[in-house]
Backbone as CSV, one residue per row, in Angstrom:
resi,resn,N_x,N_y,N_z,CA_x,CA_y,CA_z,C_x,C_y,C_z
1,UNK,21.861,44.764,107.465,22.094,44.131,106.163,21.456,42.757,106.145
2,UNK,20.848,42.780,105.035,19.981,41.326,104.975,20.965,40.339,104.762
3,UNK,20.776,38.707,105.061,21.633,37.898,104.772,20.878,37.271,103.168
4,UNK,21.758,36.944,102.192,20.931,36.664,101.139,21.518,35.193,100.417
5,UNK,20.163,34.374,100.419,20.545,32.895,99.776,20.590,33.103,98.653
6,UNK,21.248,32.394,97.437,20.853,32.808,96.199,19.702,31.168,95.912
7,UNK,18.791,31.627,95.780,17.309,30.582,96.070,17.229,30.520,94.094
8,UNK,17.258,29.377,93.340,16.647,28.798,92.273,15.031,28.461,92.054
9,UNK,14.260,29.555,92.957,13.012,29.246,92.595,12.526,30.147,91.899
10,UNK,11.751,29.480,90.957,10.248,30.031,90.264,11.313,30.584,88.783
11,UNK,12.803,30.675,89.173,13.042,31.309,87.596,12.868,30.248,86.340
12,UNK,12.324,31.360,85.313,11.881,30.137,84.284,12.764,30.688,82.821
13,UNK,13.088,30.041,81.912,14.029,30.250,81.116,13.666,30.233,79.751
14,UNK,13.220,31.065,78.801,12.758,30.730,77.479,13.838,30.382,76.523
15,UNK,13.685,29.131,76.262,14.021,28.464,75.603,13.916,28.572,73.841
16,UNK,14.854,29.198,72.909,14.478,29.011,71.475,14.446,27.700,70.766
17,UNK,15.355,26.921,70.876,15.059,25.455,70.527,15.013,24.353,72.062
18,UNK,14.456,23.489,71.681,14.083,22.261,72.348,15.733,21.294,72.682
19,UNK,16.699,21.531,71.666,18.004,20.905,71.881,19.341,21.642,72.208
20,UNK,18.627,22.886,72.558,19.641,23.633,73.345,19.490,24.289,74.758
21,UNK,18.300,23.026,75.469,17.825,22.906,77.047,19.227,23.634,78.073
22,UNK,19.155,24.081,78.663,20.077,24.547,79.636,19.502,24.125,81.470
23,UNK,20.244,24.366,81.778,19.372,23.669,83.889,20.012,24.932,84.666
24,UNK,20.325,25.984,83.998,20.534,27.218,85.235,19.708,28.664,83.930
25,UNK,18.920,29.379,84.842,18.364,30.970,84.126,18.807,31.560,83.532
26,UNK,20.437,31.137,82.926,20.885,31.811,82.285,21.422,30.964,80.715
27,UNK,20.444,31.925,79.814,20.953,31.060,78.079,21.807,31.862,77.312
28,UNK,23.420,31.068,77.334,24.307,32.352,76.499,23.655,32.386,74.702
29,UNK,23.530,33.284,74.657,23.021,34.015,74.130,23.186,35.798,73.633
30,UNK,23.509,36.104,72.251,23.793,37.305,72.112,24.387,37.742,73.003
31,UNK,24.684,39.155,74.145,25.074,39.779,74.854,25.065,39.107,76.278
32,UNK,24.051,37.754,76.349,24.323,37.198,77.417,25.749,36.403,77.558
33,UNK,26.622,36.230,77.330,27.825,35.367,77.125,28.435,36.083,78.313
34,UNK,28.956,34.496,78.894,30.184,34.780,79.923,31.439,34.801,79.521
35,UNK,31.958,35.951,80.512,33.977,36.088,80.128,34.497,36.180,81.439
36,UNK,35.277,36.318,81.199,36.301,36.637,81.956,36.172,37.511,83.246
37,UNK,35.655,38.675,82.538,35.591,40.039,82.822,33.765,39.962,82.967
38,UNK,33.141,39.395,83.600,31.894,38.884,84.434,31.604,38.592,85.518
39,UNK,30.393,39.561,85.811,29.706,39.288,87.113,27.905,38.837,86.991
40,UNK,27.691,38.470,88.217,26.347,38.157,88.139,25.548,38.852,88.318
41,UNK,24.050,39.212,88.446,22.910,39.802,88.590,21.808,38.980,88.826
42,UNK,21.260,39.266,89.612,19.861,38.677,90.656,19.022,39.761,90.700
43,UNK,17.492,39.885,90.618,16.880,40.040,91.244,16.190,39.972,92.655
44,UNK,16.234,40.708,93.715,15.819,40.391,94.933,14.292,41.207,94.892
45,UNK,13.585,40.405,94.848,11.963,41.076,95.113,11.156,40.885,96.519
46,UNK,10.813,42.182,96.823,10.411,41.644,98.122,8.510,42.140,98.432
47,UNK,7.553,41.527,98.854,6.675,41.707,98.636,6.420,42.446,99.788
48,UNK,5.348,43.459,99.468,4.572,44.884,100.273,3.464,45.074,100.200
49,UNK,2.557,45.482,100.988,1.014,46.152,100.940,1.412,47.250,101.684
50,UNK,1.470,48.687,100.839,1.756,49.708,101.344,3.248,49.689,102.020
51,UNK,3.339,49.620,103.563,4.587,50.033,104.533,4.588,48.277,104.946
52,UNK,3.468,47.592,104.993,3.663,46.535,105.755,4.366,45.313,105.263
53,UNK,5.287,44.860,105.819,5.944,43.894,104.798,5.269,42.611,105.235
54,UNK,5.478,42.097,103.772,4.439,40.197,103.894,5.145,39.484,104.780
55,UNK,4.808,38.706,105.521,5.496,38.201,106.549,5.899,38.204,108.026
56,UNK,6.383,37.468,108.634,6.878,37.678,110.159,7.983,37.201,110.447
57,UNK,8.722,36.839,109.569,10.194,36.081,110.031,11.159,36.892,109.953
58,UNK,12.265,36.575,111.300,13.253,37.553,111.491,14.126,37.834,109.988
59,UNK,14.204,37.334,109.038,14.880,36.973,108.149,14.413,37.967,106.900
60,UNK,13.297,38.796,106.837,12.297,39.215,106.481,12.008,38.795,105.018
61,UNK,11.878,37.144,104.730,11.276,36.432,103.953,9.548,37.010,103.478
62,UNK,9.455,36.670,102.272,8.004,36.550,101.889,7.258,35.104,102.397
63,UNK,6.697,35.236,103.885,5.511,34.136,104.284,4.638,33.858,104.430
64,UNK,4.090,35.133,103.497,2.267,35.163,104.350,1.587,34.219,104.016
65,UNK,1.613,32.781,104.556,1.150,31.702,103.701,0.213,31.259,104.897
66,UNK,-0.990,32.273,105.687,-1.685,31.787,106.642,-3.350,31.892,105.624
67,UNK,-4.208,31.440,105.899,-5.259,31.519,105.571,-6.449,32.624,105.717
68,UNK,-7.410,32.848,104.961,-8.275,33.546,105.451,-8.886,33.484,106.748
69,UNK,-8.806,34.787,107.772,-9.168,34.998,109.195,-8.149,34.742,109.793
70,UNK,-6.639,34.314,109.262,-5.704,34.183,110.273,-5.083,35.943,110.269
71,UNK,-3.949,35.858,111.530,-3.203,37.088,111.524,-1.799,37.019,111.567
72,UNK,-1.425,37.542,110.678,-1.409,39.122,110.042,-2.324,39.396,108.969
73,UNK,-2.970,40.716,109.468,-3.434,41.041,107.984,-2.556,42.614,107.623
74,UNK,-2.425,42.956,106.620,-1.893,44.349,106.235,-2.432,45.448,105.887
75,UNK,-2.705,46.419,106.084,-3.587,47.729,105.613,-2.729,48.281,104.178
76,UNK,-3.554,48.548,103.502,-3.305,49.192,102.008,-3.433,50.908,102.324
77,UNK,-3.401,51.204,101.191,-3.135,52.662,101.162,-4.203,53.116,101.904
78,UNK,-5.593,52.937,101.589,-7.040,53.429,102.167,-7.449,52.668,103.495
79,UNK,-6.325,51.914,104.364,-6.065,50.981,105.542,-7.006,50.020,105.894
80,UNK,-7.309,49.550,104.315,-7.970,48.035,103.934,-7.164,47.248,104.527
81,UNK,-7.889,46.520,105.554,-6.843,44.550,105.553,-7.179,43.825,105.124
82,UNK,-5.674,43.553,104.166,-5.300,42.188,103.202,-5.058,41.285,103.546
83,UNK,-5.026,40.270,103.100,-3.920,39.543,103.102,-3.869,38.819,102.047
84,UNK,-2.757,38.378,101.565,-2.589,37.681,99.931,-1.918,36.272,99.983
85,UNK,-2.269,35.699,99.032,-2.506,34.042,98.968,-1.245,34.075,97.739
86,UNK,-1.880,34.547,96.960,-1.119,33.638,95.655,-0.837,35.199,94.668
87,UNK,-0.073,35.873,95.131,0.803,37.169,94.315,2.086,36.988,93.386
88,UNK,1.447,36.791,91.973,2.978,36.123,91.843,2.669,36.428,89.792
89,UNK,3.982,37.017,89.397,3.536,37.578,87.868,4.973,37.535,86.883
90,UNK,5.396,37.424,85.914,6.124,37.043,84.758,6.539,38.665,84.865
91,UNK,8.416,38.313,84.830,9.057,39.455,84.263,9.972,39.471,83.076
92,UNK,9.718,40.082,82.318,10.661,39.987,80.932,10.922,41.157,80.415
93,UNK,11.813,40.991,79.351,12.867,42.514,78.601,13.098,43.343,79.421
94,UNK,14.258,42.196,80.477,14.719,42.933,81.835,15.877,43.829,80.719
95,UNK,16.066,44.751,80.852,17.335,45.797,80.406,18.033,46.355,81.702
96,UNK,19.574,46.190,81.741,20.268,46.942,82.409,20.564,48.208,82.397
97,UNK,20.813,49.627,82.910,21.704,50.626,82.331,22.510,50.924,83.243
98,UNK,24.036,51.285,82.304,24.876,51.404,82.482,25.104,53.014,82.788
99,UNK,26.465,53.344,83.388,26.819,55.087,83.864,26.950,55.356,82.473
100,UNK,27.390,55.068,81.686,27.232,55.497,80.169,25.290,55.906,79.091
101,UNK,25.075,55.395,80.089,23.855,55.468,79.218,23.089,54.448,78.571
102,UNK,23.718,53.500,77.887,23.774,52.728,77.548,23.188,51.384,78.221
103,UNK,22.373,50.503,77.116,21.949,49.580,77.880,21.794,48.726,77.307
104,UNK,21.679,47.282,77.978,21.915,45.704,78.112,20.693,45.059,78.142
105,UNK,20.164,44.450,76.958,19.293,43.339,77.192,19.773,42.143,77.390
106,UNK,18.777,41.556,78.581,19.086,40.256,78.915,18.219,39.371,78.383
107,UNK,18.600,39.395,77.257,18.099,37.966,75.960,17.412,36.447,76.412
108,UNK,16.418,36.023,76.911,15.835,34.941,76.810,15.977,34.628,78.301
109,UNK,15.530,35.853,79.097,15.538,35.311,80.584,14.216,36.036,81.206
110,UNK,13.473,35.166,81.872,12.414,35.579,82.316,11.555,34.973,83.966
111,UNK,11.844,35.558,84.531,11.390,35.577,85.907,9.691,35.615,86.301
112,UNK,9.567,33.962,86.848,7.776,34.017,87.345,8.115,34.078,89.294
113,UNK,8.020,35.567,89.313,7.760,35.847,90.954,6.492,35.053,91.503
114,UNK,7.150,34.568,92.971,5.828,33.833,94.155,6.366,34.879,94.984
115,UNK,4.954,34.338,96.008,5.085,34.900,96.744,6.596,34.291,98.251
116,UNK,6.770,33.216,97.785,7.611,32.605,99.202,9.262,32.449,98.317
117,UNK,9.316,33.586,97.744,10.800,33.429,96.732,11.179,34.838,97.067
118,UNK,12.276,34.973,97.321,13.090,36.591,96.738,13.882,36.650,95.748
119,UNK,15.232,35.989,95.812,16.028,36.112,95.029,15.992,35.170,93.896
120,UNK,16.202,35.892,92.207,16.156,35.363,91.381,17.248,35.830,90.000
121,UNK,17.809,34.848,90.419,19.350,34.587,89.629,18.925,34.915,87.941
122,UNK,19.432,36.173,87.174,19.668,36.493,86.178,20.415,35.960,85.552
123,UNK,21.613,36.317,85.373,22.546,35.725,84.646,24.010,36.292,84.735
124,UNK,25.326,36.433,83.962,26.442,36.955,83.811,26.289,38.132,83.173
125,UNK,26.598,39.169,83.210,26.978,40.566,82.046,28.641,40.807,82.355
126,UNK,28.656,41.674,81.392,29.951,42.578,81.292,30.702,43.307,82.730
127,UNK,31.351,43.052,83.565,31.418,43.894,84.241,31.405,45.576,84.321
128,UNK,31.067,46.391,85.085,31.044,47.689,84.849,30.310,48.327,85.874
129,UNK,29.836,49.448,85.879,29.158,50.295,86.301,27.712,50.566,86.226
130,UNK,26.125,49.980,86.829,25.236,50.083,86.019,23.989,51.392,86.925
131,UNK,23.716,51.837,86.355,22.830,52.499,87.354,21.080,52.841,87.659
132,UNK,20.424,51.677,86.553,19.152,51.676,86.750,18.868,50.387,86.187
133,UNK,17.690,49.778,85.852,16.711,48.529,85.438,15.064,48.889,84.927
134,UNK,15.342,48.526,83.506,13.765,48.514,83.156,13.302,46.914,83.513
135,UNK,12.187,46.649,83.385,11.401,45.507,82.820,9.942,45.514,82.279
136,UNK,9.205,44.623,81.938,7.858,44.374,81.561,7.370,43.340,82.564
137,UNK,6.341,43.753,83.090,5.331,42.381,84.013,5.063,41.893,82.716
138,UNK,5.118,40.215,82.871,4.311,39.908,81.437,5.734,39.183,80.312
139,UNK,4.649,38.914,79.869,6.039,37.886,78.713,5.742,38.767,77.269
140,UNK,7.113,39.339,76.651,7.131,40.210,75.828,7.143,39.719,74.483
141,UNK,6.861,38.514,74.292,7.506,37.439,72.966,6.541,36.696,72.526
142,UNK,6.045,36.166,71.138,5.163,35.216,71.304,5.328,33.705,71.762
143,UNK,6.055,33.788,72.656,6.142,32.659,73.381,4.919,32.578,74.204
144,UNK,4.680,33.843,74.752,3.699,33.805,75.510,2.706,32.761,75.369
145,UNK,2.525,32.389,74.220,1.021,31.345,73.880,1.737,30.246,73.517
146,UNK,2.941,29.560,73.968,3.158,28.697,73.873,3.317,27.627,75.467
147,UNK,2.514,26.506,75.361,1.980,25.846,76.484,3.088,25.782,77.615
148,UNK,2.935,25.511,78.902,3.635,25.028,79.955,4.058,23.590,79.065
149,UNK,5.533,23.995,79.833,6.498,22.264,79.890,7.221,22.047,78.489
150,UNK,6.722,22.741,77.036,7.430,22.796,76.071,8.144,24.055,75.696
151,UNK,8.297,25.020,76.663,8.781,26.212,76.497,9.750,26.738,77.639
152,UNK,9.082,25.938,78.682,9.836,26.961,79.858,10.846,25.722,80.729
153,UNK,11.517,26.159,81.364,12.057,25.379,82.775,12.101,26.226,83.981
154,UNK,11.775,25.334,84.645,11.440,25.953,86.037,12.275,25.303,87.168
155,UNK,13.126,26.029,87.834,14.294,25.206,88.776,13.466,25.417,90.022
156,UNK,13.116,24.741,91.161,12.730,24.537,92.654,11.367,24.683,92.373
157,UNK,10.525,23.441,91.465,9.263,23.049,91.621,8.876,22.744,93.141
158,UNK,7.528,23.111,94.117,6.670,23.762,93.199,6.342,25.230,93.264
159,UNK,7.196,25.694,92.999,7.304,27.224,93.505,7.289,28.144,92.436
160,UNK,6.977,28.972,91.682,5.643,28.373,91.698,6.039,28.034,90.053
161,UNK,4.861,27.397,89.460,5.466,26.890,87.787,4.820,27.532,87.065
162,UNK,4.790,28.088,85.746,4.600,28.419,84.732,2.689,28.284,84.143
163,UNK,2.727,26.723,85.181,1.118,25.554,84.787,-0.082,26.732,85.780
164,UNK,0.468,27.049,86.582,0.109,27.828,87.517,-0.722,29.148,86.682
165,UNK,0.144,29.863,85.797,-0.660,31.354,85.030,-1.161,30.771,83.943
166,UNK,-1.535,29.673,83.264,-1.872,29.659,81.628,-3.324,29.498,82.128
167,UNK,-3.439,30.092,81.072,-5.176,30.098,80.571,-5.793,28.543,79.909
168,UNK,-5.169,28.549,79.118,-5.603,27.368,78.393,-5.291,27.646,76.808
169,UNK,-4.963,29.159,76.787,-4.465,29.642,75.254,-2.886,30.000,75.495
170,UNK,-3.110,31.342,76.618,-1.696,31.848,76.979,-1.724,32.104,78.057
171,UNK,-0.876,32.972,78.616,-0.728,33.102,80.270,-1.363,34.450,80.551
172,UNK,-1.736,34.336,81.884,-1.775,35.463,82.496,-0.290,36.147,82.762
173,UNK,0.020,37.366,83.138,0.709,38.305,83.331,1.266,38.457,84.760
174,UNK,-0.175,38.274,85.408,-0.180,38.823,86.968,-1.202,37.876,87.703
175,UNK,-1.441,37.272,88.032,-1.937,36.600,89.099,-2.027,36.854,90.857
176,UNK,-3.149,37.622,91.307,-3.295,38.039,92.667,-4.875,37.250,93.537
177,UNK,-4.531,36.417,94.071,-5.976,35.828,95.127,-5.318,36.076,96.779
178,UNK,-6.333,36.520,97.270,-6.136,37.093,98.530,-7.868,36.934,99.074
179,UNK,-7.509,38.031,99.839,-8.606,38.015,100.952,-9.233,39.671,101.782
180,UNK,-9.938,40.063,101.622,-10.527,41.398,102.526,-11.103,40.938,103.867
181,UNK,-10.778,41.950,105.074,-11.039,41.775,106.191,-12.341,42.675,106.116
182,UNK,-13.561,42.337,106.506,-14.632,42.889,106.084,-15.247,43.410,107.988
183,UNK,-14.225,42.447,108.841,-15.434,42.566,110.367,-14.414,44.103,110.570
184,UNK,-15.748,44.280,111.736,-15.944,45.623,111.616,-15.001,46.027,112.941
185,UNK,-14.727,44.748,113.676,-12.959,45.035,114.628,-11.843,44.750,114.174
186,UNK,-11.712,44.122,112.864,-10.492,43.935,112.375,-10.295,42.371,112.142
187,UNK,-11.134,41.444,113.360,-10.487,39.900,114.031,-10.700,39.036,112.383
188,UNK,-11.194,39.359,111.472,-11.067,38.452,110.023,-11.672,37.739,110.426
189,UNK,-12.535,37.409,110.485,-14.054,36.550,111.034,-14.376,36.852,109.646
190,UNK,-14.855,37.722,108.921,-15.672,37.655,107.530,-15.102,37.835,106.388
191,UNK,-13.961,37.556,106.066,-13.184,37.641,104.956,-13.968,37.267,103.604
192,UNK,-13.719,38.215,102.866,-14.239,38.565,101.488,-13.110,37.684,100.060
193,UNK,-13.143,36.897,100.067,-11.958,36.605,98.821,-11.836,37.362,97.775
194,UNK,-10.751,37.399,97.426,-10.674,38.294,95.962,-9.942,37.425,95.114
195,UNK,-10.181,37.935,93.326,-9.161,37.005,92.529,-8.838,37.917,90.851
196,UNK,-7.679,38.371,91.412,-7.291,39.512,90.377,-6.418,38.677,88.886
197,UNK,-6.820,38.773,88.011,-6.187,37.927,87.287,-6.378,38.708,85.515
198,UNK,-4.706,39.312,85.861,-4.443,40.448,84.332,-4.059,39.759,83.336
199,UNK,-4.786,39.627,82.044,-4.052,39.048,80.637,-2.678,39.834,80.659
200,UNK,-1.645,38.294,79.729,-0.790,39.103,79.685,-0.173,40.117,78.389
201,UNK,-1.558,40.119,77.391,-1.541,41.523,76.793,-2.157,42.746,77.460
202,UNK,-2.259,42.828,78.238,-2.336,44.238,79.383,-1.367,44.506,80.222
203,UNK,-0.644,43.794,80.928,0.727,44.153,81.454,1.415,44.422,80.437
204,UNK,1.647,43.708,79.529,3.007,44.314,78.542,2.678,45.409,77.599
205,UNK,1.440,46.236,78.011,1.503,47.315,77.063,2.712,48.048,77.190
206,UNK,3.465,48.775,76.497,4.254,49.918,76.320,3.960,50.924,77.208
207,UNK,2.961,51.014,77.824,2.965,52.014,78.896,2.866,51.532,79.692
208,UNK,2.698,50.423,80.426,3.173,49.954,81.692,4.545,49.142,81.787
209,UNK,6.103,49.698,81.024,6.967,49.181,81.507,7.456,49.924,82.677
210,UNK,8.075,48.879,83.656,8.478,49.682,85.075,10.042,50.089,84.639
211,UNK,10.242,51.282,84.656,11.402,51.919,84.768,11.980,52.650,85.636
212,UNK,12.939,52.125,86.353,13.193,52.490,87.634,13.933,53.444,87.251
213,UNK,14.459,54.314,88.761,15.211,55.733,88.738,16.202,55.160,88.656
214,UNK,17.100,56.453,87.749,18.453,56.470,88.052,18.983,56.586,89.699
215,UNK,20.146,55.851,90.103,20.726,55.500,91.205,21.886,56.942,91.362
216,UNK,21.923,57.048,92.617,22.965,57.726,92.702,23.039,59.226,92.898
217,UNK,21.671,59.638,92.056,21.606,61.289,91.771,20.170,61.828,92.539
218,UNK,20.549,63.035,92.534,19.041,63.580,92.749,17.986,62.909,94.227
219,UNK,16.957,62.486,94.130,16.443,61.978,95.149,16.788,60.626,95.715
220,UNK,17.993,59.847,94.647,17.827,58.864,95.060,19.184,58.416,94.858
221,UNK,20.143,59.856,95.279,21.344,60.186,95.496,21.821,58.766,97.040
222,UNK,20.938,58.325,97.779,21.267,57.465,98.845,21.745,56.331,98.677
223,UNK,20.955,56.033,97.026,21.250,54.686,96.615,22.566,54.233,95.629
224,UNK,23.327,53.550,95.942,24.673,53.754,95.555,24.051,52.866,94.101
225,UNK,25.085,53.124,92.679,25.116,52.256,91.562,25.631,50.954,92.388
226,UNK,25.331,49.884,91.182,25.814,48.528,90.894,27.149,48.724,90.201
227,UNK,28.357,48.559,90.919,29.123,48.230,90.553,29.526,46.732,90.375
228,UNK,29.511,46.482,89.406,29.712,44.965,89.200,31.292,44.618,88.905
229,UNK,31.998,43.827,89.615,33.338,43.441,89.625,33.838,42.084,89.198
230,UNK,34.848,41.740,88.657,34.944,40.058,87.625,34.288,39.586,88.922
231,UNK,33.502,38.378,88.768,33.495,37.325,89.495,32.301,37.714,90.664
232,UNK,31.760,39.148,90.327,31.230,39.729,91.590,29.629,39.347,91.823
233,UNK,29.087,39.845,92.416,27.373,39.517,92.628,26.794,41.100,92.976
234,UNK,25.590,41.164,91.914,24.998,42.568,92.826,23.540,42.026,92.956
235,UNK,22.652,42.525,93.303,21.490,42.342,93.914,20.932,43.989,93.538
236,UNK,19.371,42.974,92.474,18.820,44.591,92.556,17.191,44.551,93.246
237,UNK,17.345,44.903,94.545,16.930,45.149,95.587,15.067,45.648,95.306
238,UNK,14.149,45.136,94.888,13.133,45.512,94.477,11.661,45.541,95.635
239,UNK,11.199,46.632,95.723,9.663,46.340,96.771,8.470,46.038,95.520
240,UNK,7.932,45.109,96.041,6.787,44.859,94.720,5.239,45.233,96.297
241,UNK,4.883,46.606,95.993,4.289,47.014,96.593,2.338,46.842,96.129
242,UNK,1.483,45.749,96.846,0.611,45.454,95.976,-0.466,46.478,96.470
243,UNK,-0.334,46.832,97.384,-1.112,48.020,97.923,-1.477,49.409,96.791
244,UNK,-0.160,49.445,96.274,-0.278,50.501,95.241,-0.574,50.066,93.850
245,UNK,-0.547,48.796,93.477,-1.672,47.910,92.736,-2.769,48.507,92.896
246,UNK,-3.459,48.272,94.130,-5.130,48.371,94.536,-5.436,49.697,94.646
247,UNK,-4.508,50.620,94.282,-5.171,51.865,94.399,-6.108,52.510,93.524
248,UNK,-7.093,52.695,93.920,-8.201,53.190,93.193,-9.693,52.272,92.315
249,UNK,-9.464,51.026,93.194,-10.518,49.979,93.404,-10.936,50.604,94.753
250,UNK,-12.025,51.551,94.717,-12.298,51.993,95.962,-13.217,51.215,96.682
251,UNK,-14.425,49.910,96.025,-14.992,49.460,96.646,-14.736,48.259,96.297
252,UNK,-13.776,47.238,96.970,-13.268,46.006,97.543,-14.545,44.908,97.621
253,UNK,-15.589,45.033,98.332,-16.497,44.127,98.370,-17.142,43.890,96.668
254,UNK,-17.560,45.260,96.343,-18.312,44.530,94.797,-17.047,44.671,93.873
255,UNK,-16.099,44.912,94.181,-15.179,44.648,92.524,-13.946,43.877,93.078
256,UNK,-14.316,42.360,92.845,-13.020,41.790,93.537,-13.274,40.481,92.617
257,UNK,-13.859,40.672,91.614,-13.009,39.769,90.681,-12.959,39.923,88.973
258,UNK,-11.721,39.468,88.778,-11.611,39.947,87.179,-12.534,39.334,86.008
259,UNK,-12.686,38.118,86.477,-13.799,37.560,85.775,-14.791,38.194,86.179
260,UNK,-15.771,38.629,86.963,-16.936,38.902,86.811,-16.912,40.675,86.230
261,UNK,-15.801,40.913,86.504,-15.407,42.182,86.298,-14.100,42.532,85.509
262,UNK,-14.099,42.129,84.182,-13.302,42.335,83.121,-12.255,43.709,83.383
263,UNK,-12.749,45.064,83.060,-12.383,45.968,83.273,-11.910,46.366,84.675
264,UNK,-11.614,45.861,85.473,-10.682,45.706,86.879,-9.341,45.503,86.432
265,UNK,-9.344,44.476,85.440,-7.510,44.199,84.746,-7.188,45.270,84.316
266,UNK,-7.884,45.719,83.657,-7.328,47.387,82.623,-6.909,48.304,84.264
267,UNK,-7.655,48.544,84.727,-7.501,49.201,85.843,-6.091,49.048,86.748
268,UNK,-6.163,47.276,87.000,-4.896,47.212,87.370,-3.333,46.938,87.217
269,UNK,-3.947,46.632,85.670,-2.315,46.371,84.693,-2.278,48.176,84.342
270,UNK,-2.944,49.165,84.611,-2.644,50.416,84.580,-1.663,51.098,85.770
271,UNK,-1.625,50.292,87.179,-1.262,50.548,87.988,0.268,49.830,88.390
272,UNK,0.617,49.395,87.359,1.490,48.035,87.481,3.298,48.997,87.704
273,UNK,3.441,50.083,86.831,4.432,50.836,87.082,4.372,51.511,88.246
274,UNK,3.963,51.672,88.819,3.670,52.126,90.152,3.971,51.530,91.610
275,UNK,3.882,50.200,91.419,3.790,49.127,92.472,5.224,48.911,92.407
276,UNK,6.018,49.550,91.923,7.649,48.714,92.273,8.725,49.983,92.274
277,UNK,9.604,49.964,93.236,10.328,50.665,93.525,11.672,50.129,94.391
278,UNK,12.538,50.702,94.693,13.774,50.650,94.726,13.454,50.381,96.651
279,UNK,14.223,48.926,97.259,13.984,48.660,98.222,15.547,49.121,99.192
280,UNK,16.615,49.370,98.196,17.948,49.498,98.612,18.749,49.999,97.941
């Protein structure tokens, strides 16, 4: 069993007015309101290339914060070595569901994943029974095109901020710079940089929302529901697998960047439901 901090980084909070600022990820709001009869919800995201997890600490933190030619590197599906710098993308119109069917939007809360963050504090709901999670990579609102610093808050600067994905109009979605191991023993002597960078009207198409399995049944009968209890905490346990991102960029050396290569984003905001799955 992992030990788990509840860490205030990188969550960012959309804000509808300017004089109703809040300093924690959660804005009551519609169905967001705390009672009585409330528990919390976090996101725990944990970053992957394929099987290999980012990192080396007993703790199994996201650290891969070594440079090009250092080691670790990770093999991808086609047992390419990676390694990734700066993996880190906007989650919004997180929805809960409940054993009823039934489901919970979490109104004006929106999560910018880094790579050196896991856990990211949602907010209060209803207590109950829940047994799956949609979301959108990507900001679902036209907030989106509204600048860093008048829209968002960001708790445990500088990890990462908001200033980080904007364009200069609106934000990117997904943000990936890394590195290909190109020598021909493995030692990263010739590392290839890469710099993947999806608008974030291509992640939030309607066909790339990630909708996870129902819990409990069928194949994934192992994984117990979220029972959420007054006062309680659940954790929804996520692999953000970038390996399965890169699948089907078969040649790494000439298509490794979105700018020079537009149609790489389509490609990989196509792959975006794919890359995340149930870690627990």
């Amino acid at each position: 069993m992992k030990k788990h901090t509840v860490i205030f980084l990188s969550v960012v909070v959309v804000l509808m007015l300017i004089s109703t600022l809040f300093t924690t990820s959660c804005k009551k709001s519609n169905n967001n309101k705390s009672t009585a009869d409330s528990g919390t919800f976090l996101f725990h995201f944990h970053t992957q290339v394929i099987d290999s997890t980012i990192g080396g600490n007993t703790d199994g933190a996201d650290s891969n914060t070594t440079g090009p030619g250092a080691s670790p590197w990770y093999l991808d599906g086609l047992n390419r070595r990676i390694e990734l710098f700066v993996p880190q993308f906007f989650v919004s119109d997180i929805i809960l569901v409940n054993a009823t069917g039934a489901t919970l939007t979490l109104n004006n809360i929106v999560v910018l994943k880094g790579l050196d963050s896991e856990d990211y504090y949602l907010c209060k709901v209803p207590i109950g029974t829940y047994t799956s999670v949609k979301f959108t990579v990507g900001l679902t609102n036209a907030d989106s095109t509204t600048a860093p610093s008048t829209l968002f808050i960001t708790d445990g600067v500088p990890y990462p901020v908001e200033s980080s994905m904007w364009t200069g109009t609106d934000y990117y979605g997904m943000k990936i710079t890394g590195a290909y191991d190109t020598s021909a023993t493995g030692t990263g002597a010739n590392p290839v940089p890469f710099t993947f960078n999806i608008p974030n009207s291509l992640t939030t198409a309607s066909t790339n929302q990630v909708v996870l399995p129902t819990r409990a049944i069928g194949a994934w009968a192992n994984y117990p529901d979220y029972v959420l209890t007054s006062g309680g905490t659940q954790y929804i346990h996520v692999l953000c697998d970038y390996g399965k991102l890169l699948t089907g960029i078969v040649n790494l050396k000439a298509n490794n960047n979105t700018t020079v290569n537009p149609s790489l984003a389509d490609s990989l905001a196509g792959n975006i439901p794919n890359m995340f799955r149930y870690e627990e």
